[in-house]
N, C-alpha and C positions, 0 to 999 in steps of 0.2 A: 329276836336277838338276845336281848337282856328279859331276867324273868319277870314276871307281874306279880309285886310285893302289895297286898292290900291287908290294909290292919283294919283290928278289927271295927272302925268307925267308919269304913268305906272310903277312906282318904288313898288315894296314887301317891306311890313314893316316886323321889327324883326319878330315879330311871326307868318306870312307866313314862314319865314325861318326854323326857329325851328321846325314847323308841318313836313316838306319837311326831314330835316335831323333826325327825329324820326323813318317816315316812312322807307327810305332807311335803317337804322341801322336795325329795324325787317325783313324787307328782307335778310340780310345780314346773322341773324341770323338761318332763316329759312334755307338757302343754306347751311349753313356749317354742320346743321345738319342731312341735307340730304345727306350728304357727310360721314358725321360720322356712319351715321347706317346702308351705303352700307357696308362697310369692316368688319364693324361687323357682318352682316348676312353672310358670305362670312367664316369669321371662325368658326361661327357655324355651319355651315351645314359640314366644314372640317372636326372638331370636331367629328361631331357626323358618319362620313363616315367611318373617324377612329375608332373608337367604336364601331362599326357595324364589322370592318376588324379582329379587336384584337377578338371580342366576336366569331366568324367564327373559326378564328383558334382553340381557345382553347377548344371549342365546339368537334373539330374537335380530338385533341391530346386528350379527356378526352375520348371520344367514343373508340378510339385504345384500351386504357387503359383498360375500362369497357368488350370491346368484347374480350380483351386478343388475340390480333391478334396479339401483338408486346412482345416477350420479357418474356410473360405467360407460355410457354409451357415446363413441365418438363422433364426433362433428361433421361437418364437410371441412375439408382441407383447403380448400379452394384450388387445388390443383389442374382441376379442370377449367377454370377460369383460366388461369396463368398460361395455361396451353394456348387459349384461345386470344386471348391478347396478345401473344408471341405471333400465332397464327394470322392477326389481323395484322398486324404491324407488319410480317414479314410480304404479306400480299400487297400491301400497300408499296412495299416496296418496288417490289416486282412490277405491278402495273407504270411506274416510273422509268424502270429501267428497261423494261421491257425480258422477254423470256424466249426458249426455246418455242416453244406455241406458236407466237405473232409471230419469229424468223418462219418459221417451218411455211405458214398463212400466208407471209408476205412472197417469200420465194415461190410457190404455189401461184398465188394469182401473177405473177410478173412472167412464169411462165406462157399461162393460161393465157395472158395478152399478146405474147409473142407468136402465138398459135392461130389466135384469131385475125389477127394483122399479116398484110403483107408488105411488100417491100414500096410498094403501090400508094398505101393508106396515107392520108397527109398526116402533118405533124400533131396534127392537136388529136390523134387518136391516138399515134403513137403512145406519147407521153399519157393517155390517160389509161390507155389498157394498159401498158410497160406499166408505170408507176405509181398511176392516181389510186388504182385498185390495190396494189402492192400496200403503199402506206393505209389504206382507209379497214385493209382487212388487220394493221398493228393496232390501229388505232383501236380497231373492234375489241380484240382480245388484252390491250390494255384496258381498257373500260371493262369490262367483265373482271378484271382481276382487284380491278380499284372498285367494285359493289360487290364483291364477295368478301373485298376488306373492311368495306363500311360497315355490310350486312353483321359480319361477326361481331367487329368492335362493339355494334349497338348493344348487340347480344349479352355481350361479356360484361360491360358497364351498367345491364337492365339486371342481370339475374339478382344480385340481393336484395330485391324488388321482392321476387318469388321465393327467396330463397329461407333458409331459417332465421328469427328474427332475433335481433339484439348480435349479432356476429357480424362487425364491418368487414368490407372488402379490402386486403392488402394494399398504402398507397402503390406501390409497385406494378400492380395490375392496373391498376388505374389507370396509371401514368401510360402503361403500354399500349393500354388499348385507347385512350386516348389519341395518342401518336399513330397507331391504325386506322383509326377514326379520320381523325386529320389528313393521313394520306393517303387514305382513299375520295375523297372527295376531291382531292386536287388532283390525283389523278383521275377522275369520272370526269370532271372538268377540263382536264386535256384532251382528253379523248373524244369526249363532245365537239370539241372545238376541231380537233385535225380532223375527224371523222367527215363533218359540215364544208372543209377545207377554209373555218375563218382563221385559222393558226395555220400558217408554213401548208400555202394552196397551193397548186399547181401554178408554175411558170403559162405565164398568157405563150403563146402559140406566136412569132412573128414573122 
């Protein structure tokens, strides 16, 4: 820049000086910035390692999601239960009131006595082909209807026994098949009874 003025004692004039302490200062400057934009490259590549590590993950948690491996899979509904506590309850009924079946049964055998009899037979046959067999073949098919009530109700009330655990049963179902339960047994108990003729026997003969 400035020219080199040396006299003749070998002494540097001012403006050798000042060329000399320019130069050093841009050195100075160069260094610090090569200082400065190592540690910066250093968090950037952290930076972006990081961002690379976070994107992986969630990558990863959104795929679970999507294939429904985690957490997707449905339960039992219990609706097959509900069916069959309806189902017990409604037989329970049935075996009380009685149904097409035992009429069809009992019409049937009251025939069948009137066929085997004649006009001849005395009375205590009469009345037992006419009607003892008549009521005993309700009774029958009452009973059958009141153990196909019990048999489900048991059924319906045992399965979350078997079934997936920590999932209670609907009180609702409960309640119904209990009430199936309940009237099947008192119908199997009626039916026992007129079946045997110790409920509503045959008229004695006089």
């Amino acid at each position: 820049m400035g020219t080199k003025t040396v006299d003749e004692t070998g002494v540097k004039t001012d403006e050798h000086k000042t060329d000399e302490a320019t130069e050093a200062a841009g050195a100075t400057d160069v260094t610090k910035a090569a200082e400065t934009d190592e540690p910066r490259g250093t968090d950037a590549a952290t930076a972006e390692d990081t961002a690379e590590d976070t994107a992986e993950d969630t990558d990863e948690d959104t795929g679970d999601d999507v294939d429904g491996t985690e957490g997707t899979e449905p339960g039992p509904t219990g609706v097959g239960q509900g069916a069959g506590a309806v189902v017990s309850a409604g037989l329970g009924i049935v075996s009380l009131t009685g149904s097409w079946v035992g009429t069809v049964a009992s019409a049937r055998e009251s025939l069948m006595g009137q066929l085997q009899t004649s006009s001849s037979s005395d009375v205590g046959t009469l009345i037992e082909k006419g009607y003892g067999n008549a009521w005993q073949a309700t009774a029958l098919w009452g009973g059958i209807f009141a153990l196909v009530a019990l048999i489900v109700g048991v059924v319906v009330l045992a399965r979350p026994a078997f079934g997936a655990p920590g999932r209670p049963q609907a009180p609702w179902i409960k309640s119904v098949a209990w009430a199936g339960v309940a009237l099947g047994v008192i119908g199997l108990l009626l039916a026992v009874l007129k079946y045997t003729d110790v409920l509503l026997g045959l008229p004695a003969a006089g």
